[in-house]
C-alpha positions in Angstrom: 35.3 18.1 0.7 33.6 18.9 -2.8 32.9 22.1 -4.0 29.6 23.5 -4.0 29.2 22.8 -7.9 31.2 19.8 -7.7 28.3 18.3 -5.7 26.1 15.7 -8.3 22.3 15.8 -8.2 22.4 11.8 -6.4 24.8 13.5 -4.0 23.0 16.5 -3.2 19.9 14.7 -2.8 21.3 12.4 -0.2 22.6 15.4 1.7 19.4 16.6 2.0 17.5 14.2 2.7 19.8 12.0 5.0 18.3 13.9 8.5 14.8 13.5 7.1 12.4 10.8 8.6 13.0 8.6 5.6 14.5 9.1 2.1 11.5 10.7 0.0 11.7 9.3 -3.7 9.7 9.6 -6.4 6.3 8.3 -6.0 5.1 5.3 -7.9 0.9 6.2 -8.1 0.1 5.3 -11.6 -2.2 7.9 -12.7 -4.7 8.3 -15.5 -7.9 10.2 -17.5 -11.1 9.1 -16.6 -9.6 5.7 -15.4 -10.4 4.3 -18.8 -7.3 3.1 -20.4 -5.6 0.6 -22.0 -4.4 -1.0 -18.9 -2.5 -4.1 -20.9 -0.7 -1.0 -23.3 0.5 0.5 -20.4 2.0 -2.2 -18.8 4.2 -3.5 -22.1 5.7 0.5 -22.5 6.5 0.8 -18.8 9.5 2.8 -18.8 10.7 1.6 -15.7 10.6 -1.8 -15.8 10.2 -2.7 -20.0 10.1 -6.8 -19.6 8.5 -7.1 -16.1 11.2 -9.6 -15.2 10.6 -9.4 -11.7 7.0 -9.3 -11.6 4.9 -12.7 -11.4 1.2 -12.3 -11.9 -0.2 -14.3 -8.6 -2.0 -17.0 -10.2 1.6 -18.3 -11.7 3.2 -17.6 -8.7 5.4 -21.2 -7.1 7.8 -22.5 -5.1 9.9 -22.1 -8.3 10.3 -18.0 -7.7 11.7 -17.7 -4.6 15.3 -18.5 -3.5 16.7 -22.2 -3.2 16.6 -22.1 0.7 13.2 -20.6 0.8 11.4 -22.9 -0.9 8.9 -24.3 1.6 5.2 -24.1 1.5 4.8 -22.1 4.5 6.3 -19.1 3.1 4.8 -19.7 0.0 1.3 -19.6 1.6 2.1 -16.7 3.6 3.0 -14.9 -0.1 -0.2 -16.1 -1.3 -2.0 -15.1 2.3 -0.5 -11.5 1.8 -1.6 -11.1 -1.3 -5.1 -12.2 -1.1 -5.3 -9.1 1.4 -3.8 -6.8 -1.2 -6.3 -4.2 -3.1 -6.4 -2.2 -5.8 -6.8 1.8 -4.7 -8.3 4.1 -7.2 -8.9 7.8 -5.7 -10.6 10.4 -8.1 -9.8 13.6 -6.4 -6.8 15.8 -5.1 -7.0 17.0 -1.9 -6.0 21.0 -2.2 -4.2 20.4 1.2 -1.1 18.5 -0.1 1.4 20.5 0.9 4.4 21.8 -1.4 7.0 19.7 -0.2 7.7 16.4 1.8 8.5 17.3 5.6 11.7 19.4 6.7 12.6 18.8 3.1 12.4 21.1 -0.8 11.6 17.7 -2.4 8.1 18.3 -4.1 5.5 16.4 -2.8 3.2 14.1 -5.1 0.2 16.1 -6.9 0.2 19.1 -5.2 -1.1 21.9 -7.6 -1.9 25.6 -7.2 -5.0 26.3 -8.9 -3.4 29.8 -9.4 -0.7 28.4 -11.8 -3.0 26.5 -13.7 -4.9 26.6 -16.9 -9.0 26.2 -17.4 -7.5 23.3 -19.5 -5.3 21.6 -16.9 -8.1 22.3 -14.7 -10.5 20.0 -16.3 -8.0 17.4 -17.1 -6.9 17.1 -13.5 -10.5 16.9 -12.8 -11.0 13.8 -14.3 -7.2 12.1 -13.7 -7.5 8.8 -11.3 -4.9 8.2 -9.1 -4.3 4.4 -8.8 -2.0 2.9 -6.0 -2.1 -0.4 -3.8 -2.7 -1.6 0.1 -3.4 -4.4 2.3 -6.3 -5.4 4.5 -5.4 -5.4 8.4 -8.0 -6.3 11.2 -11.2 -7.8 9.9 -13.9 -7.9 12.3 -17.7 -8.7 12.2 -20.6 -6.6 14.0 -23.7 -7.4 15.0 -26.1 -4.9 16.2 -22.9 -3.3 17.4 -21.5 -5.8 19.0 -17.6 -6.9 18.3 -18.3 -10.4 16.9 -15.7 -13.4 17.9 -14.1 -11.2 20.5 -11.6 -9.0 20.0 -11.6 -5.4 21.1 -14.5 -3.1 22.3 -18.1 -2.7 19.9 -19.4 0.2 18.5 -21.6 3.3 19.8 -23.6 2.2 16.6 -25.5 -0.7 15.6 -26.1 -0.5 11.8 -23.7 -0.6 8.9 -22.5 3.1 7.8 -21.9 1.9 3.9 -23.1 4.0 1.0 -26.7 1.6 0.6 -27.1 1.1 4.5 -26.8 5.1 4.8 -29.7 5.6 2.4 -31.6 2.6 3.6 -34.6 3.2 5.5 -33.5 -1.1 7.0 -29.8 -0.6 7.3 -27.9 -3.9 7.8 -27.6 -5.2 11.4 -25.0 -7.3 10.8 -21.8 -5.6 9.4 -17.7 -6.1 8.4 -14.7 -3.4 9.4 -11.5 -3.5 8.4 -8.5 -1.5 7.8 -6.6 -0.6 5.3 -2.8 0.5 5.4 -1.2 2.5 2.3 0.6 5.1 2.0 -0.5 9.2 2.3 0.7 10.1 -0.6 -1.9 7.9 -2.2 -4.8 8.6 -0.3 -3.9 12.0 1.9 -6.7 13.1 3.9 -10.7 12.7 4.1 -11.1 15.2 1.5 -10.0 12.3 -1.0 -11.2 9.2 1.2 -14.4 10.4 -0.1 -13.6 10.2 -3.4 -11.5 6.4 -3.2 -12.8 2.9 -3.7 -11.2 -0.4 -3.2 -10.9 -3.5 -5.5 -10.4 -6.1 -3.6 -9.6 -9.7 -5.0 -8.5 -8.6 -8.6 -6.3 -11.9 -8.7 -6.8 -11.9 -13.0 -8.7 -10.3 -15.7 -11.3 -12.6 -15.1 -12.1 -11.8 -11.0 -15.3 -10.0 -10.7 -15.6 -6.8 -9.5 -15.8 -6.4 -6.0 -15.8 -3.0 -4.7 -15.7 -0.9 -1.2 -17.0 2.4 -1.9 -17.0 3.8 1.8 -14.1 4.5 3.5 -13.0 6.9 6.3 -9.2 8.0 7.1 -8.1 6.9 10.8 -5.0 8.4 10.6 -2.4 9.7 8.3 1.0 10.5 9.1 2.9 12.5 6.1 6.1 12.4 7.9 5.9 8.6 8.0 4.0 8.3 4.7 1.3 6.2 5.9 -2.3 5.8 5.8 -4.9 4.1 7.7 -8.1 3.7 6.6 -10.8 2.2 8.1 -13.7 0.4 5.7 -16.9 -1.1 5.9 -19.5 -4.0 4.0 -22.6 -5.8 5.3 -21.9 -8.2 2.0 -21.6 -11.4 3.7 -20.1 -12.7 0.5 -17.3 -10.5 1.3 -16.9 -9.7 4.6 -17.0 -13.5 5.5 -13.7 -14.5 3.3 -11.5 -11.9 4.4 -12.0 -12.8 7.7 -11.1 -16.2 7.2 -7.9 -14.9 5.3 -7.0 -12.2 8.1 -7.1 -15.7 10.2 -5.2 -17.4 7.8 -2.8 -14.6 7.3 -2.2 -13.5 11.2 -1.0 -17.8 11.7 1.4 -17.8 8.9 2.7 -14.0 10.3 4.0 -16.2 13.1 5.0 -19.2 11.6 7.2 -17.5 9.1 8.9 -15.0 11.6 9.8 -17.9 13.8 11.6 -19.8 10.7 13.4 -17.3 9.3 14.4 -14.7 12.2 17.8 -16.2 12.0 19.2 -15.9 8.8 16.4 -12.5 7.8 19.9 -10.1 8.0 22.3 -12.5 6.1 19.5 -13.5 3.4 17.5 -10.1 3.5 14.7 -11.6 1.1 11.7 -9.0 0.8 8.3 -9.5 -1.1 5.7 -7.1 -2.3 2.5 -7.9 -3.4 0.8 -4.5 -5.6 -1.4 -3.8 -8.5 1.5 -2.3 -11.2 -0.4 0.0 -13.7 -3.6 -0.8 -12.1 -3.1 -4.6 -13.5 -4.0 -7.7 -11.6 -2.0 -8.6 -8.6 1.8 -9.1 -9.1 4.7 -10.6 -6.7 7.8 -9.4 -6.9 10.7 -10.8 -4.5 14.3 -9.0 -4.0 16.2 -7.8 -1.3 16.7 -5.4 1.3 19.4 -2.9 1.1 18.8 -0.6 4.5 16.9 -1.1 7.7 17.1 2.5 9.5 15.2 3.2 13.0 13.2 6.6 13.2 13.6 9.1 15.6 13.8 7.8 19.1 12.0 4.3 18.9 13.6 1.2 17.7 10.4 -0.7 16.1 9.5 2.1 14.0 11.7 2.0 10.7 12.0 2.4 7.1 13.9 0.4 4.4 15.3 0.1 1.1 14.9 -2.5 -1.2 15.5 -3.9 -4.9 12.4 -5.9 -5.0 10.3 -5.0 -8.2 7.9 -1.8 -7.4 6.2 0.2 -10.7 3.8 3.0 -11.1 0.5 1.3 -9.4 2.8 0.0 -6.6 3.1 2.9 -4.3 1.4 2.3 -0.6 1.3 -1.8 -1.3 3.0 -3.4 1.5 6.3 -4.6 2.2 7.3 -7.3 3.6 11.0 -8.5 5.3 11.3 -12.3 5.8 11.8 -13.0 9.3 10.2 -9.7 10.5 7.0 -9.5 11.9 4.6 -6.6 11.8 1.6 -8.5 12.6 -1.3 -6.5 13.0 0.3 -3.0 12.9 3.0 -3.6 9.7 2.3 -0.7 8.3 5.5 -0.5 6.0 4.0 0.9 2.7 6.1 1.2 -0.4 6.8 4.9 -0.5 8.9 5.5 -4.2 11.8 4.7 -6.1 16.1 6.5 -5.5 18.0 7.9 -7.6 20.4 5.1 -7.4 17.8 2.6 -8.2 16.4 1.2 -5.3 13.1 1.6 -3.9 12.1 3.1 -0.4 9.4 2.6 1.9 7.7 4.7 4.1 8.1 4.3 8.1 6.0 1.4 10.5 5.9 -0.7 12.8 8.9 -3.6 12.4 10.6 -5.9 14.6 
């Protein structure tokens, strides 16, 4: 057994986090002043990741970047079906109930501040500091009048949109989209800074107008688990009308691809991610999975490793093993990067 001092800082960190709910590493929010910089700049002096090898903006994404033996359309439209649900999170406040460190753990916990240990200078800089991370869209469904559109489960109580314009509208929209959003807490951590987040939802390129969800409410947020669920709303027809068609689109090749690869998913161990690194267009990066460890007493709810390609702007996008299904409830959001250089996610729903 080592001595106490003979103990390195990868090994003492594994010792204490190994009975926590998942490995905790560092978090991977990109964060900036005002939101207004030089996005591009940022992205060529990336620290972490200097050349971007692994990253492939989704416009150039093919066949030609995944593995040999996975190099059929149907996974490659299920990539392209994941990241069409993929957004861009910007959040503009802190939430002053972060608490100091992750759960049972001393391992500091993203942004948490005491205002008594700041300056007036920090002050005002933190005041103006965006926090940018990435999610993906889960169960889209249209209202009308309240009324659960299509099927699916139960209506509303309500029967107008609750958006920002429909709340201030003296004719609020009748006919309304809700859909959920999955990320991870440490991105968006309570209602306190849902009210200050927005959504960017299919920023494909420099070129993709700006589409943006403005209203959002948290569902549920588990810190332990690192995971956030946030439920949003439009009456934009123009919007709510595609995503719908590519939750469809989406929940088909969820199946399809399981089937086909739950075979060989633990010999080849391929994993995707679709985020916005940086706060840049959509980027896919595909790698492989290290660790798949059940939490606590159930066996669908797990966390993994990984080497597939994460960078600041990543945390809270989704992650996805080749073969397993999450379906509706995936919920496995990219949670930080190791010391030893893998990445982590936090815990959901996989089987």
């Amino acid at each position: 057994m080592k001595a106490e001092d003979d103990v390195s800082d990868t090994d003492h960190y594994k010792q204490l986090e190994q009975d926590s709910c998942h490995y905790f590493g560092n978090h991977e929010t990109h964060e900036s002043v005002g939101g207004e910089v030089d996005l591009h700049k940022i992205y060529v002096t990336c620290k972490k990741n200097p050349d971007h090898a692994q990253f492939i903006p989704i416009h150039k994404f093919s066949l030609q970047h995944l593995p040999d033996s996975y190099r059929n359309n149907d996974l490659y439209e299920y990539i392209k079906a994941v990241a069409d649900l993929t957004v861009l999170i910007n959040v503009k406040k802190t939430s002053p109930h972060r608490p100091q460190f992750w759960p049972k753990t001393s391992h500091p916990y993203p942004f948490f501040k005491t205002i008594e240990n700041e300056k007036e200078e920090e002050i005002a800089i933190a005041k103006t500091k965006v926090k940018t991370g990435s999610g993906m869209v889960y169960n889209v469904s249209k209202f009308e009048n309240g009324a659960r559109q299509h099927g699916g489960r139960q209506g509303r109580s309500y029967t107008v949109c609750w958006c920002k314009q429909c709340e201030q509208s003296d004719s609020p929209s009748t006919i309304w989209f809700e859909f959920d959003v999955y990320t991870a807490t440490h991105v968006v951590f309570d209602e306190i800074e849902a009210n200050h987040t927005s959504l960017r939802l299919f920023h494909d390129s420099e070129r993709s107008p700006k589409v943006l969800i403005d209203k959002v409410r948290i569902h549920d947020a588990l810190v332990e688990y690192d995971r956030c669920w946030i439920k949003c709303v439009t009456c934009q027809v123009s919007v709510g009308v595609p995503l719908e068609q590519m939750w469809t689109k989406y929940l088909a090749l969820d199946k399809q691809v399981t089937k086909q690869y739950a075979k060989s998913r633990d010999k080849d161990k391929v994993t995707f991610v679709v985020s916005h690194p940086h706060g840049c267009p959509k980027h896919v990066s595909v790698g492989r999975w290290n660790n798949i460890r059940a939490i606590g007493e159930s066996k669908s709810i797990k966390r993994i490793t990984y080497s597939t390609g994460t960078c600041p702007g990543s945390s809270g996008a989704n992650v996805h093993c080749i073969g397993y299904t999450g379906g509706r409830y995936r919920q496995l959001a990219h949670s930080g990067s190791l010391p030893d250089g893998s990445n982590t996610s936090g815990a959901g729903w996989v089987k």
